[in-house]
C-alpha positions as CSV (number, residue, x, y, z in Angstrom):
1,X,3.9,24.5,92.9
2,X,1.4,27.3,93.6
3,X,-1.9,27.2,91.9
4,X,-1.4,29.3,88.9
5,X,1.7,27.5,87.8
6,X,-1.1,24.0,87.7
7,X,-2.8,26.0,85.8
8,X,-0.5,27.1,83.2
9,X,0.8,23.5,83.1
10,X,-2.4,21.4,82.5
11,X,-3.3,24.0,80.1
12,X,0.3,23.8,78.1
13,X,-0.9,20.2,78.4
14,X,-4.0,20.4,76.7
15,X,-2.5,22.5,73.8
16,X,0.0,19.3,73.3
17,X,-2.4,16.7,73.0
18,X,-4.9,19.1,70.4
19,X,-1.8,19.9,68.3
20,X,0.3,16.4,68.5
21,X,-2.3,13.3,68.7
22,X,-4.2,12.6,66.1
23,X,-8.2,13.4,65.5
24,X,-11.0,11.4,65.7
25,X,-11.9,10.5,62.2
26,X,-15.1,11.3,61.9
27,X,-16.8,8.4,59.5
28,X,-21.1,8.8,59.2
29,X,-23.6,5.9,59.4
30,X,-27.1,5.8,58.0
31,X,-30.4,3.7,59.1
32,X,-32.1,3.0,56.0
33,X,-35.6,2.1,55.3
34,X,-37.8,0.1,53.1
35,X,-41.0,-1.3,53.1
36,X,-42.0,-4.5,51.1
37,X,-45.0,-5.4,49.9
38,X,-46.3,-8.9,48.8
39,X,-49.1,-11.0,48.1
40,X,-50.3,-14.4,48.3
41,X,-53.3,-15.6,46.8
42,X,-54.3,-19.3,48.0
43,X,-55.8,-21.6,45.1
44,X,-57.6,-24.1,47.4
45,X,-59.0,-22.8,51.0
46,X,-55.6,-23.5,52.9
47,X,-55.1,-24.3,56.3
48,X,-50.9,-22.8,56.2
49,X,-49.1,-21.0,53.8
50,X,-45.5,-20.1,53.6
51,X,-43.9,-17.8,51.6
52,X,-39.7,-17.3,51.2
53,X,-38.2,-13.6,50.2
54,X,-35.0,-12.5,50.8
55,X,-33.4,-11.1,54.0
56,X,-30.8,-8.2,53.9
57,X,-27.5,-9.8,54.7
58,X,-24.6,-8.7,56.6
59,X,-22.0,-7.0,54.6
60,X,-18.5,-5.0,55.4
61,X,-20.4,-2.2,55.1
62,X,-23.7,-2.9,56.1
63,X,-25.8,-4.9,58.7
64,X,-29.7,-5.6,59.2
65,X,-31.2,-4.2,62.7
66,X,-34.9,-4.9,62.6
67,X,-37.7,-6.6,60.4
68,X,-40.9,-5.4,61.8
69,X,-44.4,-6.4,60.7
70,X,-46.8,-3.5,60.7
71,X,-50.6,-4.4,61.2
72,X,-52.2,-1.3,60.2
73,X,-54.5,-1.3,57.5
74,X,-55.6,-4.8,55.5
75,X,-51.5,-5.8,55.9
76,X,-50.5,-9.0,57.5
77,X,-53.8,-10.1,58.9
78,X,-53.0,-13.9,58.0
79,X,-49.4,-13.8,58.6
80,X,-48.7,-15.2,62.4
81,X,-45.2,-14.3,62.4
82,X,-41.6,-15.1,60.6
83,X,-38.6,-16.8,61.2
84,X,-35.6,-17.4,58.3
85,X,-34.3,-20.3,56.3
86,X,-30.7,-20.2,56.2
87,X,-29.0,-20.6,53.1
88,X,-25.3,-19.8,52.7
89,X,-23.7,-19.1,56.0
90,X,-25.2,-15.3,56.6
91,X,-27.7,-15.3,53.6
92,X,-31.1,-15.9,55.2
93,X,-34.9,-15.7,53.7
94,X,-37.3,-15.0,55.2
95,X,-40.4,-17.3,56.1
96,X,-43.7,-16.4,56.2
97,X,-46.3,-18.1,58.2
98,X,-49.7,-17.4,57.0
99,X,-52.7,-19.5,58.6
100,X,-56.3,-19.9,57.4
101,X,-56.2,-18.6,53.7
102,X,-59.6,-18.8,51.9
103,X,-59.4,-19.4,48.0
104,X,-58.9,-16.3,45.7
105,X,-58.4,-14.0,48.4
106,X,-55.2,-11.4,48.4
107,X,-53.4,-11.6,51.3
108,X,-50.7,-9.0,52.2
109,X,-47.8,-9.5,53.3
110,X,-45.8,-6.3,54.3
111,X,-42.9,-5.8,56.1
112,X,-40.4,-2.8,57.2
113,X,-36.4,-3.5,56.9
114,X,-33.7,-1.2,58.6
115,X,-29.9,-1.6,58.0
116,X,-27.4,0.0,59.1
117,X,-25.0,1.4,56.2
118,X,-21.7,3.0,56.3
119,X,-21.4,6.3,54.2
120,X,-19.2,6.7,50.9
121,X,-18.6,9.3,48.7
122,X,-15.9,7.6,47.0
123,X,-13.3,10.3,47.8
124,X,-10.8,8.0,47.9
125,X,-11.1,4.9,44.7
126,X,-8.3,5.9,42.5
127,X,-8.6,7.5,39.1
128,X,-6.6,5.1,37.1
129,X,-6.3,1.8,37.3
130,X,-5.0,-0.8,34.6
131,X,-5.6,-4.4,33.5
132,X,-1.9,-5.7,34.6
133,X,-3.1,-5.0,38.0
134,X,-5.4,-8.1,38.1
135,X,-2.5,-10.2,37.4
136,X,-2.2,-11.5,41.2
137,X,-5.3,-11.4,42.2
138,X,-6.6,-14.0,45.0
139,X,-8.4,-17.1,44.3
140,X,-11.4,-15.8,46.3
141,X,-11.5,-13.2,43.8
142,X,-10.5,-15.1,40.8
143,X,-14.2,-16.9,41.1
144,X,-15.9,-14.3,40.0
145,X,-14.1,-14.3,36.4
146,X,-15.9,-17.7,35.7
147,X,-18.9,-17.9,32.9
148,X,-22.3,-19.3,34.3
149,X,-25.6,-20.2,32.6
150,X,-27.0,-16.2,33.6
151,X,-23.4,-14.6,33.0
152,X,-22.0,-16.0,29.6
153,X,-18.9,-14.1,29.9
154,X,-16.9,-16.6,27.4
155,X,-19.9,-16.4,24.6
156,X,-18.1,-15.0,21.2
157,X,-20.9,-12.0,21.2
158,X,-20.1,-10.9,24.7
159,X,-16.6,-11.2,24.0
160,X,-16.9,-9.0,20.6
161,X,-18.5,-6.5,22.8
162,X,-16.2,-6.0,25.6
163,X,-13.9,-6.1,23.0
164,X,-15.9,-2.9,21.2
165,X,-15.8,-0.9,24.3
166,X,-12.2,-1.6,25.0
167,X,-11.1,-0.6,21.5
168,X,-12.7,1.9,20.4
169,X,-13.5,4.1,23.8
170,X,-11.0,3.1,26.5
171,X,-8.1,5.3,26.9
172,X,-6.6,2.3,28.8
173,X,-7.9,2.8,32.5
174,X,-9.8,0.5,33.9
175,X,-12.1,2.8,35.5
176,X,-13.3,4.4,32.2
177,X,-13.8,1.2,30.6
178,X,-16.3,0.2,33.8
179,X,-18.2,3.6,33.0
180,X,-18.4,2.6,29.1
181,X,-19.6,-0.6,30.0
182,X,-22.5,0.8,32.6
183,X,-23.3,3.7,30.5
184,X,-23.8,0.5,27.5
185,X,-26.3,-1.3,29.6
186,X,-28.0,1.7,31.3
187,X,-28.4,3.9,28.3
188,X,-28.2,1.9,25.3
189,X,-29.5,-1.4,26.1
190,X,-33.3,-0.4,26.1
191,X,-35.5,-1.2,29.5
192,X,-38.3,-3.7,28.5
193,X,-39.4,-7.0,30.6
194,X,-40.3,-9.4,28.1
195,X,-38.0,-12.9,27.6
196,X,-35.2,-14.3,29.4
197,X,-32.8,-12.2,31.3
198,X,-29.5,-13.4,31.1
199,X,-26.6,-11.5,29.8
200,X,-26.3,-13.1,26.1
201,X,-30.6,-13.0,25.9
202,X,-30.3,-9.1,26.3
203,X,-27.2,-8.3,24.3
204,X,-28.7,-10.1,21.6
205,X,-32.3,-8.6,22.0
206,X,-31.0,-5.2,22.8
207,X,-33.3,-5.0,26.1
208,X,-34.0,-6.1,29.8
209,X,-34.8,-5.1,33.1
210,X,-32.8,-4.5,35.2
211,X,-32.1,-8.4,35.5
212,X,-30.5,-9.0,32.2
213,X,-28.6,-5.6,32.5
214,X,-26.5,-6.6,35.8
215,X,-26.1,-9.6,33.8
216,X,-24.8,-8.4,30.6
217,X,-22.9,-5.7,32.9
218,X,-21.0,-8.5,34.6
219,X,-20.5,-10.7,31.6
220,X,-18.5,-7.9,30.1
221,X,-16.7,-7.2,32.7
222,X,-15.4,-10.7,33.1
223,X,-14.6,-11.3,29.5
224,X,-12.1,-8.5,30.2
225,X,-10.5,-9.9,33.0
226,X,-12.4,-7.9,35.7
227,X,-13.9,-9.8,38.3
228,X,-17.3,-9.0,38.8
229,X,-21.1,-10.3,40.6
230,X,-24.4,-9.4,40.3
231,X,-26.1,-8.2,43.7
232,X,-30.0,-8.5,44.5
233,X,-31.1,-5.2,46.6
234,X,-33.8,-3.6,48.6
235,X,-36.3,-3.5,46.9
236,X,-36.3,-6.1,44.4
237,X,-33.9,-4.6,42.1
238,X,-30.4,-6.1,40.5
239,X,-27.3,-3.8,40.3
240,X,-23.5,-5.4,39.8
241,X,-20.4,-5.1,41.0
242,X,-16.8,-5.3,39.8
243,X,-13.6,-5.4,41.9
244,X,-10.7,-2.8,41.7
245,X,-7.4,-4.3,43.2
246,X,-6.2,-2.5,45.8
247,X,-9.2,-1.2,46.8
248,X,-12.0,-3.1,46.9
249,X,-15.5,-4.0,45.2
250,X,-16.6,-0.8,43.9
251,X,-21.0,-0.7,42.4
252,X,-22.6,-0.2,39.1
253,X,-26.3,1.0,38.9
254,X,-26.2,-1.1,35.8
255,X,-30.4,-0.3,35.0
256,X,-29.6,4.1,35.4
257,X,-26.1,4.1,33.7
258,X,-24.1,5.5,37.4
259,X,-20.5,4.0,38.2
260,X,-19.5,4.1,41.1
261,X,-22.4,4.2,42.9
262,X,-22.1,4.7,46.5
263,X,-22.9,1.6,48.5
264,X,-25.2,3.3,50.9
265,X,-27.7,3.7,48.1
266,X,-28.9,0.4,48.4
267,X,-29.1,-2.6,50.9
268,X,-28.1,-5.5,49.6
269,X,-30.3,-9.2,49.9
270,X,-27.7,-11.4,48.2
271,X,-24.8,-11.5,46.7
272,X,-24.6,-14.1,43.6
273,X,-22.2,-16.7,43.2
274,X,-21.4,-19.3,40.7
275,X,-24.0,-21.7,41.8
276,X,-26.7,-19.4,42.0
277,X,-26.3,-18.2,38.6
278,X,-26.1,-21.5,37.4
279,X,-29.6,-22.4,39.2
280,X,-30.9,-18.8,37.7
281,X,-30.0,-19.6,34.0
282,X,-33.0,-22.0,34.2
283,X,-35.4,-19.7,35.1
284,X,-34.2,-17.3,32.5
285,X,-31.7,-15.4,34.4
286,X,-33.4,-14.6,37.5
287,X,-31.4,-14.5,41.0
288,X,-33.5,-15.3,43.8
289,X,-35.0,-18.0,45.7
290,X,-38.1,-16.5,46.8
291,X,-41.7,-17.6,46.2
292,X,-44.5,-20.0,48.0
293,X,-42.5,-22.7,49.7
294,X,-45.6,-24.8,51.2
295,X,-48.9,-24.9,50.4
296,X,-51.3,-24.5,47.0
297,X,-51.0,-20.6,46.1
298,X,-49.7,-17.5,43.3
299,X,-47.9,-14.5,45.2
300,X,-46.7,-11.7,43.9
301,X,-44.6,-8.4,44.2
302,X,-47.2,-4.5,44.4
303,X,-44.8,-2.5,42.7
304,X,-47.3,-0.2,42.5
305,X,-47.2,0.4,46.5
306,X,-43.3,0.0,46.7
307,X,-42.6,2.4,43.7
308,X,-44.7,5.4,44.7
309,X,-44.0,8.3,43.0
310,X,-42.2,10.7,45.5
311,X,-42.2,8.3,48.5
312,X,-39.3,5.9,47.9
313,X,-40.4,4.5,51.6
314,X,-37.0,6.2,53.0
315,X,-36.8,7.9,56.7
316,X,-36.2,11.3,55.6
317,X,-33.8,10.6,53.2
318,X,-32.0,8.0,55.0
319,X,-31.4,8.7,59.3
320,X,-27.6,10.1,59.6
321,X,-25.9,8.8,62.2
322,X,-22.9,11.1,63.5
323,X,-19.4,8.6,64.7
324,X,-15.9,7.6,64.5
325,X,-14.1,4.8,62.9
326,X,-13.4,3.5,66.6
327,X,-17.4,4.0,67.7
328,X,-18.4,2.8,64.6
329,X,-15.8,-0.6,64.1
330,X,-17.7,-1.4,67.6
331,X,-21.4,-0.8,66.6
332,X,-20.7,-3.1,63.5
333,X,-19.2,-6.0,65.7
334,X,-21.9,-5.5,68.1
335,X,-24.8,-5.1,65.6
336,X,-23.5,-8.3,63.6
337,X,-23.3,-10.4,66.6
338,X,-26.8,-9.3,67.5
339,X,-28.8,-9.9,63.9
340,X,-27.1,-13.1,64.3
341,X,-28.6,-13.7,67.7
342,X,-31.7,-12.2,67.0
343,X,-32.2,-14.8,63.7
344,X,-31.2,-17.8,66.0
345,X,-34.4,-16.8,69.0
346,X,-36.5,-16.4,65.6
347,X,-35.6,-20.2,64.6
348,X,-36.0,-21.6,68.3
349,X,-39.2,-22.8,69.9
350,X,-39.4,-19.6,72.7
351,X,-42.8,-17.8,72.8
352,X,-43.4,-13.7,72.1
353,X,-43.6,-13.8,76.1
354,X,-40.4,-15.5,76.5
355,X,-38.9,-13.0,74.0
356,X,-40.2,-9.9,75.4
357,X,-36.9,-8.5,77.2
358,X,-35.0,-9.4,74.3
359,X,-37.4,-7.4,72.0
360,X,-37.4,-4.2,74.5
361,X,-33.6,-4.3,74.6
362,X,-33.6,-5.0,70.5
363,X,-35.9,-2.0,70.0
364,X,-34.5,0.6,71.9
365,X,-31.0,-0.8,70.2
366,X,-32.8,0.7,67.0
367,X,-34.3,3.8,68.4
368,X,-30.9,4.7,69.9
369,X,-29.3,4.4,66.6
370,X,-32.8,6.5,65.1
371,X,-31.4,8.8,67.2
372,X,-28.1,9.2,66.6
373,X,-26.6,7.7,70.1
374,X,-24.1,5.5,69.5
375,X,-23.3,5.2,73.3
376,X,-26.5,4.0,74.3
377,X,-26.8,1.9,70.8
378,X,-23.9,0.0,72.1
379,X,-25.3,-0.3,75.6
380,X,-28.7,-1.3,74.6
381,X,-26.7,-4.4,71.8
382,X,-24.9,-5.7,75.0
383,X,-27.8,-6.1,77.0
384,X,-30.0,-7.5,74.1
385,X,-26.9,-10.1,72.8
386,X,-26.8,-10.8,76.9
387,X,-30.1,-11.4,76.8
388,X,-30.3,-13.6,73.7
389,X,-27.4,-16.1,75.2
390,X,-29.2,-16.6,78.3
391,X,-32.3,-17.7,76.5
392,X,-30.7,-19.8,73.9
393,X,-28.5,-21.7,76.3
């Protein structure tokens, strides 16, 4: 076989495999960004202080890569460093060391949060769905029909409600009836922060926050039949979520009146239970475990510094990272394994010396993924998840 004929045959070749095997699919990934600001103001000249907020948690569609502690600024100057108190399996809070607090001083605690989010533009949730479908649902998701202390989904006047929207707007999909009951707590249920914030309080008042809207969001949702939870996100704000059969949990912004809302619009700290709500009903509908665990002090959220008026405290609008299902399937295993690794060497007794090569491997992990390299993203997790095992064994 001369040369040309090679030629002509690798090339007839390479025409095969364009036209017969499949594509890459391409599927995008974002780094997301946001910057938290506390305070903690000692009552008594105090030795140690530590203060609990929530962690992001690791999702199906999204994982934490790096807490980092700026120093710039008045920020963090009594915190020493953090490590996390685990919870529930993967839900995590933070902890807060601060040392040497003098009374009626504001200390600030700040921190940065990256996660790493799959993209959705909800191309593919289906335009009609009905309530016979949620006849065989799972017992997992099953749970999430029960009434709590925060969610009174069994009440009579949440029940009249749901019962009001399904009447007298649904055309009988399911996925109308979700935008009626969003559009009811964004738009007509008022915004104003005063008593408690569970879902019966703010039907009955006829305003919340955006507490007492997930709430009353959820509540109707489950006196239909829908199975649906209330999630805490980045940055301090509650939004809920109800489950479609067949494809998944799909997001409310229950506070601005938007169903679905894409999931890479927020980063998501906790996803309620049963048992949380229940705790929560006590303290007037409030999800969330935060707050001064040791030590004689007030703290505090600066909205005023989170919520700045055109700086949302984003990377240009979120960092786009360009991949495939394949490339991407591998950075989630791999970025799960490591913020799983990397919250274990937080916990353990090494020193920031000991650390170091883990932290130069975790870092340029991040920057890697900053810069859209998925290659050298999953090079860089190997070494640092290496790295981590080594040390903790």
């Amino acid at each position: 076989m001369n040369i040309k004929k090679v030629m002509i045959f690798f090339l007839m070749i390479t025409l095969f495999l364009a036209v017969y095997l499949p594509a890459e699919e391409k599927e995008n990934l974002q780094v997301s960004y946001y910057k938290m600001f506390y305070y903690v103001i000692a009552n008594e000249d105090f030795h140690a202080v530590t203060f609990l907020t929530h962690a992001p948690i690791i999702t199906e569609d999204s994982i934490p890569v790096l807490i980092r502690l700026p120093r710039e600024n008045d920020y963090n100057l009594k915190v020493q460093d953090f490590n996390f108190k685990t919870m529930k399996e993967d839900k995590n809070l933070i902890r807060f060391m601060l040392e040497n607090c003098m009374k009626d001083v504001k200390n600030y605690i700040v921190f940065d949060v990256f996660t790493l989010q799959k993209v959705q533009d909800f191309s593919d949730i289906p335009e009609y769905q009905f309530l016979s479908a949620y006849s065989s649902l799972s017992s997992d998701i099953k749970y999430f029909l029960q009434p709590s202390f925060t969610v009174q989904s069994s009440e009579s006047q949440i029940k009249k409600k749901a019962r009001e929207l399904f009447y007298k707007y649904w055309d009988g999909n399911v996925m109308t009836l979700l935008n009626d009951i969003i559009y009811f707590t964004g738009d007509v249920i008022e915004g104003q922060s005063y008593g408690s914030q569970t879902a019966l309080s703010t039907l009955e008042r006829g305003y919340a926050v955006c507490t007492g809207k997930a709430n009353l969001a959820t509540a109707l949702c489950r006196s239909m039949g829908i199975p649906a939870r209330v999630l805490f996100v980045l940055p301090t704000h509650y939004i809920m979520e109800a489950y479609i059969p067949g494809y998944g949990w799909v997001r409310g912004e229950s506070t601005q009146a938007h169903f679905p809302y894409a999931k890479n619009n927020s980063t998501v700290q906790w996803i309620a239970d049963i048992d949380d709500e229940n705790f929560a009903g006590y303290r007037g509908g409030v999800i969330a475990y935060w707050g001064v665990e040791t030590g004689n002090a007030q703290w505090g959220i600066e909205y005023d510094h989170i919520y700045v008026p055109g700086n949302v405290h984003t990377i240009e609008d979120f960092v786009q990272v360009e991949g495939n299902t394949d490339l991407n399937q591998a950075l989630f295993e791999k970025g799960t394994e490591l913020w799983r690794l990397f919250c274990q060497l937080k916990n353990s007794d090494l020193t920031q010396e000991q650390l170091s090569t883990f932290s130069v491997y975790q870092q340029s992990y991040f920057e890697a993924l900053v810069n859209s390299d998925i290659q050298s993203a999953l090079q860089f997790a190997d070494l640092a998840i290496s790295e981590a095992q080594n040390l903790l064994n």
